[in-house]
N, C-alpha and C positions, 0 to 999 in steps of 0.2 A: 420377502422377509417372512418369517415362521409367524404364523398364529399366536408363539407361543415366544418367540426371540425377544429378551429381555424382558419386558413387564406384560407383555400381552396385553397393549393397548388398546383401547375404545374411547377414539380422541371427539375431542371435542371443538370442533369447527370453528376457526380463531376468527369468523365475518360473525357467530353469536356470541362469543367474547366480546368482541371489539364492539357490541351493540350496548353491550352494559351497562347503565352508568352506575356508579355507584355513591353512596353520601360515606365521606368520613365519619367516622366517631370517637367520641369516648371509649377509650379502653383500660388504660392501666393501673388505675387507682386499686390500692389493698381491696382486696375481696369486704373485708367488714365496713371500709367508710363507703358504700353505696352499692345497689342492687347490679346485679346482674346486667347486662347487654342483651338487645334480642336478639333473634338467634339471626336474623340480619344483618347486625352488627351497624343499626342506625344511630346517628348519637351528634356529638359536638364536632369542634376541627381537630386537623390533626395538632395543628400547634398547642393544644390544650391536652387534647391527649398523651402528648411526650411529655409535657411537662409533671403530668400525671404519672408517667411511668417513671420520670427520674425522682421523684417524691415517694417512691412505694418504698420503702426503706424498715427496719427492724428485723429480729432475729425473732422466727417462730419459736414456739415452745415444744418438750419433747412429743409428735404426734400430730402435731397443730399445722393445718394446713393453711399454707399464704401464697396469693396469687394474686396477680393480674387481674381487672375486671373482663376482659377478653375470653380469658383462659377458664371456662367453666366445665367441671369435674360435673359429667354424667352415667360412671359407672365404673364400681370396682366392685371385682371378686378377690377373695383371699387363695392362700396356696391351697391345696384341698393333698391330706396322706391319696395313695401312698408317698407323693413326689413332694417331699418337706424342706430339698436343700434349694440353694440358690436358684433365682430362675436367670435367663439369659437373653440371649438374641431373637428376634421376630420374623418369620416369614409368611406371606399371606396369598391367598389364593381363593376366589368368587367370594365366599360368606365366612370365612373360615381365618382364623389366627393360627398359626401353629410356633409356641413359644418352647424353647430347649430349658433343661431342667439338668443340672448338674445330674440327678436322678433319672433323669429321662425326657420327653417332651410331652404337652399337653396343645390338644386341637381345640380351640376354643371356636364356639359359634356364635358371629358376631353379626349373622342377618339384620338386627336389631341390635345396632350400637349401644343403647341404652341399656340393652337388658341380654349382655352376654350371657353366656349358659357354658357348661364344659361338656363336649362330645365325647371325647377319651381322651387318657389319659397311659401311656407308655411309659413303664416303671423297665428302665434300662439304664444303670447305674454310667459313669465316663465323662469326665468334665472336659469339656464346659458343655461340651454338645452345644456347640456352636450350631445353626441348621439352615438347611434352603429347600426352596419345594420345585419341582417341575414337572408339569400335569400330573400321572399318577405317582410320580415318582418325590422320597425323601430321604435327605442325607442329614447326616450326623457326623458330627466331629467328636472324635475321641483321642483325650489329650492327658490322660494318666492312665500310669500301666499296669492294664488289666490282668488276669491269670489267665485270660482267653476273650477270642469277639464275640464270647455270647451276651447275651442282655442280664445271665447269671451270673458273668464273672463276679470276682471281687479284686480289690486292692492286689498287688505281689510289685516287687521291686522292679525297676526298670535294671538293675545290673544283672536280671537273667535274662538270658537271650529268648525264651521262649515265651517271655512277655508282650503283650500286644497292645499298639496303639494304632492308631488311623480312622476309616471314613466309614461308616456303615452304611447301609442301603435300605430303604421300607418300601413297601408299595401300599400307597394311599387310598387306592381307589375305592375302600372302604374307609370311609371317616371315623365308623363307630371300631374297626378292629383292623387297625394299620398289620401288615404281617412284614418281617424281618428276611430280605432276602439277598442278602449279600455283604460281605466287607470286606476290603481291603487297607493291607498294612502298609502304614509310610513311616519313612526314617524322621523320629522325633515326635510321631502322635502326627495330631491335629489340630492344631490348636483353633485355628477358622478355616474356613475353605470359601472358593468362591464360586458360582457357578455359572457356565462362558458355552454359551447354544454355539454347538457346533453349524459350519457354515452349511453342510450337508444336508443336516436338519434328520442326522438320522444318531449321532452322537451326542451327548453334552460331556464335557470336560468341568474338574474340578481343580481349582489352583489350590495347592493344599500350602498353606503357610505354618511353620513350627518353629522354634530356636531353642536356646540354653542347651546345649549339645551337651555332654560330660564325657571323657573317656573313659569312667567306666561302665558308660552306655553301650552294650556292645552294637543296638540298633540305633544309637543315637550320638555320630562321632563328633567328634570336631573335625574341622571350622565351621561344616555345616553351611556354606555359602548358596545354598538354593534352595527352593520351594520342589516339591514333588505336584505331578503331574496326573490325574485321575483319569480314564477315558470310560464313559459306561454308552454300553448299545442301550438307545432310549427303549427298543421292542426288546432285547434280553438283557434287563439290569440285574441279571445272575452272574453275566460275563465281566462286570465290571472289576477293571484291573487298572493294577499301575504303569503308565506308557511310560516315563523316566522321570530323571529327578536333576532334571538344569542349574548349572553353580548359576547363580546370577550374580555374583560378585566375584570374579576372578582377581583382583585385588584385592579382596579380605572385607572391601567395604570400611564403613568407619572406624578405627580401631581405638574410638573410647574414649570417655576424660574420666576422671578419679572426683569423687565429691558425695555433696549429701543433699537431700533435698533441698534443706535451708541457703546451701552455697552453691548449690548446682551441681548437675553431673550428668555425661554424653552416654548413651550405650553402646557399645559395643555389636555392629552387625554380625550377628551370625543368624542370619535365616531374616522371615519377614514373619513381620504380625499379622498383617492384612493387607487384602488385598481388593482393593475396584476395579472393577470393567466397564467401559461404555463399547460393547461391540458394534453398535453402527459406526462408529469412528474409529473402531480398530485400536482403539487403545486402553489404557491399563497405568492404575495411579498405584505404587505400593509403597507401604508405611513399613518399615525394616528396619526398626530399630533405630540405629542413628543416624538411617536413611533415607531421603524421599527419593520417590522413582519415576518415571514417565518412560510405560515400555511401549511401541507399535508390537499390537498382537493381530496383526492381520492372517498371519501362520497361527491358528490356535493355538498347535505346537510348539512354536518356537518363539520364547518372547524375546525381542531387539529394546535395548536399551536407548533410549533418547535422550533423554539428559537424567540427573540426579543432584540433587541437592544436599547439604549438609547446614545444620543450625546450633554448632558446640554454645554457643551462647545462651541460648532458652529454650533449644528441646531435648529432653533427657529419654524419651523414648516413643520414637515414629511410631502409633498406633493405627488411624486409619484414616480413611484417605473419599473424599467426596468431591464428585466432577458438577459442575453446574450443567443446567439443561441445556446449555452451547455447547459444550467440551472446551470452555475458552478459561475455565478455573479451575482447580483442586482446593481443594480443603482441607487440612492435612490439620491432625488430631496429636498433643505430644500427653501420655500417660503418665505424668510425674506422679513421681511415688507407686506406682504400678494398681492406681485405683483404692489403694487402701491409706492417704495419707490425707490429713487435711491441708490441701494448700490455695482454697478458695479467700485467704486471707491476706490481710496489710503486708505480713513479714514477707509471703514470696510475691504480691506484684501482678500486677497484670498482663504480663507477657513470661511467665513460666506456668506451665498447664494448662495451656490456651489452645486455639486455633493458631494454625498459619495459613494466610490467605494468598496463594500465588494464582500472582496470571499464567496462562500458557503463551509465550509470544513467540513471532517466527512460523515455519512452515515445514513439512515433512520436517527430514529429520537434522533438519536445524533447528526445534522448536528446544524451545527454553522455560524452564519455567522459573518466575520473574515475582519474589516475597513483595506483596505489598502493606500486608500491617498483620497483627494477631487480634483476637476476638475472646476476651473472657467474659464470664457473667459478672455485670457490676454488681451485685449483691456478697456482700461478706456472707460467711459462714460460719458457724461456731468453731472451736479447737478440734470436738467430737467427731466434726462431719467430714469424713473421707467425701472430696471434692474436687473432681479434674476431668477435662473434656472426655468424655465418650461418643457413645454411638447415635446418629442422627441422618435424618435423609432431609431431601428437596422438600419443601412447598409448592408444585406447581402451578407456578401463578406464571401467566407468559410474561416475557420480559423485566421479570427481576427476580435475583436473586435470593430467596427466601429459606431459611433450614429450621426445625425443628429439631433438637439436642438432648442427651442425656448428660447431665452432670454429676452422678452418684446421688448423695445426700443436698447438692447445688440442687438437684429437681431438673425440671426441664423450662429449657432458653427457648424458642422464638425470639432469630436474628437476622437483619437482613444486609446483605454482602453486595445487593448492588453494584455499588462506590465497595469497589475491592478496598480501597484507603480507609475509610470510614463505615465500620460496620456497626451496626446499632440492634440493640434488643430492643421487641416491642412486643413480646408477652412471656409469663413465664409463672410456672404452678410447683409446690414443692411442701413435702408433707413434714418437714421440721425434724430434728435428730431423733432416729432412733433412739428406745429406753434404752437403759447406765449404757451411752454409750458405743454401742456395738457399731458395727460395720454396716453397710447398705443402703439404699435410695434405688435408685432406678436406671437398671443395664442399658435399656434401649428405648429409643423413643420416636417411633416413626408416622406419617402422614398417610394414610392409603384410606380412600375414597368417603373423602368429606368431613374424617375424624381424626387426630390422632390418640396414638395407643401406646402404651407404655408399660416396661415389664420390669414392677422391682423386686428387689433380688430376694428380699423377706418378706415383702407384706402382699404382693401378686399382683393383679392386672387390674391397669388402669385404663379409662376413655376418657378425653378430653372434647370438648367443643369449643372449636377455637371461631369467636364473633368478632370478627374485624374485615372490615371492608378492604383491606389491604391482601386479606386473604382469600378472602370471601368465593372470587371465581374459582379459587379453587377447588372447591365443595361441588361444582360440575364435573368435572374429571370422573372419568372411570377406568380401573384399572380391571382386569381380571386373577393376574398374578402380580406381586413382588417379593422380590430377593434386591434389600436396598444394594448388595455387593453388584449388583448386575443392573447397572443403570440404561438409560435410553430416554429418548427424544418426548416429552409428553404431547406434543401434539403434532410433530412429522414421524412418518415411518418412513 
């Protein structure tokens, strides 16, 4: 296995795990009724501590941070010009954050969690700039149509043909001045991409996911039933080109229910949102709309469909999709209201904009995968607060299933999916509605080596310390690289 295949692991020996012990404690009481946790996370039991987190209860004010006693905020930076608009997706690599920037992306240096700093900062316009790192190499998603691939371009209509969207290329090997050295065009932009270590170890591949086709897209048709396919030579990422563009729904896929957020409503498959890999298991979870997927990608090339799922009841659009550290679950994300809606409330319920939590059951390719409950955060939201599952990775803690979550203006969940039936929050931090109103909270929220980190989409980057004994061995772990879309085993290679 690569150095470098999936997270570039630096595992940590499950006979000094397993030597552990650990004391439960107190964790979840409101940040104001009582100090802090040590960074130990020593304290009372657990049954005192639940009871604690099902009591944290009220609505922050506008700005007002409310959290978990767990959950303790040790560093934030604001946006800094030139890169002013929404920030995005996270990918990380030895000391380094590198966050997408509707604007462009920003490398933040996070050696010292406590006291991040900004390295540089890439002023290259193209939403959402989705993004993912692999050694010197950095990709970018571009998902509105530019007047050309440069970092110049600006705005021009996608109904001229000589308009451009797709995947762009950096080389990182410089922190302080990334340089631009390639792109390539796919049908319908980019909306995220994923990225899948060729078995060679001399390629990597990007599963490029996009939808909303229009006909008078002249690069962007209808039905649009497949993902495109990226292939870059990891030693000439100049040569990087598009290999093809597989329908993955020759059936059309879901074809939709009619409704409103309040009454519900199906989307329509045309293309995929996102996409996960666990390539030591050869497989591939994607979130498509009205679809969930379970592909064997043992052929990099060519993904095999294993089963698929559909949820016309309470998912109104398959967003994205997370394997636990077995490959024995997915996690499957539904976007109602498409991120900008508030539905973290009484009227829609706790099973629309939720998680869906299926097993995998069965074997090759008779596997199945098998809904066992959904996962929203028990906390209401105000009417203000755009609120519905996002992006989130593992907890590696061996032997249970643990995620950390973004919610928009929900903030972030810490949940644990164990008991696929029975999923429970046991921390969770959230900065209260944006002023008059507006849009935003926080895109992505992930776990990489001993912290997590969070990027929201107005007010900039956040570090969390999370004290709980439940997590706590976690904070051993080392990783070198992550890309959450490109999962793998945290303590077998």
């Amino acid at each position: 296995m690569s150095s470098r295949e999936t997270a570039r692991r630096r595992r940590t020996p499950f006979a000094i795990l397993g030597a552990l012990t650990l004391t439960l404690s107190t964790l979840t009481a409101p940040a104001s009724a009582e100090p802090d946790l040590p960074a130990d996370g020593k304290g009372l039991s657990e049954a005192q501590l639940e009871s604690r987190a099902e009591g944290a209860t009220g609505l922050p004010g506008v700005d007002e941070i409310s959290r978990s006693r767990n959950m303790v905020p040790v560093a934030h930076l604001d946006k800094q010009a030139p890169l002013s608009s929404t920030q995005t997706d996270i990918a990380f690599q030895d000391n380094y954050a590198f966050v997408g920037n509707y604007d462009g992306f920003v490398i933040y240096d996070i050696r010292n969690p406590k006291k991040p700093t900004i390295k540089s900062q890439v002023l290259c316009p193209g939403s959402q700039n989705d993004i993912s790192v692999y050694g010197n190499l950095l990709f970018l998603s571009t998902d509105s149509s530019r007047s050309d691939n440069s970092c110049s371009s600006v705005s021009q209509s996608a109904t001229i043909k000589e308009s451009w969207e797709g995947i762009k290329v950096f080389d990182i090997s410089d922190k302080k001045a990334p340089k631009y050295v390639a792109a390539v065009e796919t049908a319908c932009g980019s909306h995220t991409h994923t990225l899948v270590p060729g078995k060679n170890k001399k390629d990597v591949y990007l599963y490029v996911s996009s939808y909303s086709p229009n006909a008078t897209f002249p690069d962007c048709q209808p039905p649009h039933d497949k993902i495109s396919i990226v292939k870059v030579p990891v030693k000439n990422p100049a040569a990087a080109s598009l290999l093809k563009a597989p329908v993955l729904f020759p059936d059309g896929g879901n074809a939709g229910t009619p409704g409103t957020i309040e009454t519900g409503y199906t989307s329509a498959t045309s293309g995929c949102h996102d996409i996960t890999v666990y390539p030591q298991l050869d497989l591939a979870a994607g979130a498509c709309m009205g679809d969930g997927v379970l592909w064997d990608i043992t052929d990099r090339e060519n993904l095999v469909e294993i089963n698929r799922v559909q949820d016309d009841k309470h998912f109104a659009f398959w967003h994205s999709a997370t394997f636990n550290n077995s490959g024995t679950k997915v996690v499957f994300t539904d976007e109602l209201g498409g991120g900008g809606a508030a539905t973290c409330n009484e009227k829609i319920g706790p099973n629309r904009g939720a998680n869906g939590i299926y097993d995998i059951v069965g074997k090759g390719k008779n596997r199945k995968l098998e809904f066992k409950s959904y996962y929203k955060i028990p906390r209401m939201q105000g009417d203000t607060e755009n609120c519905v599952a996002h992006n989130g990775s593992l907890i590696p803690v061996p032997g249970k299933d643990i995620m950390v979550q973004s919610w928009y203006q929900g903030g972030v969940s810490v949940w644990d999916f164990t008991n696929s039936a029975k999923p429970r929050e046991i921390g969770f931090f959230e900065r209260g509605p944006m002023p008059n109103g507006a849009g935003g909270g926080t895109w992505s929220t992930y776990w990489y080596n001993g912290y997590i980190y969070s990027s929201e989409m107005g007010r900039g980057f956040d570090v969390i310390d999370m004290r709980d004994p439940r997590t706590f061995v976690a904070k051993l772990f080392r990783t070198d690289e992550l890309n959450v879309q490109t999962q793998g085993n945290f303590y077998r290679g």
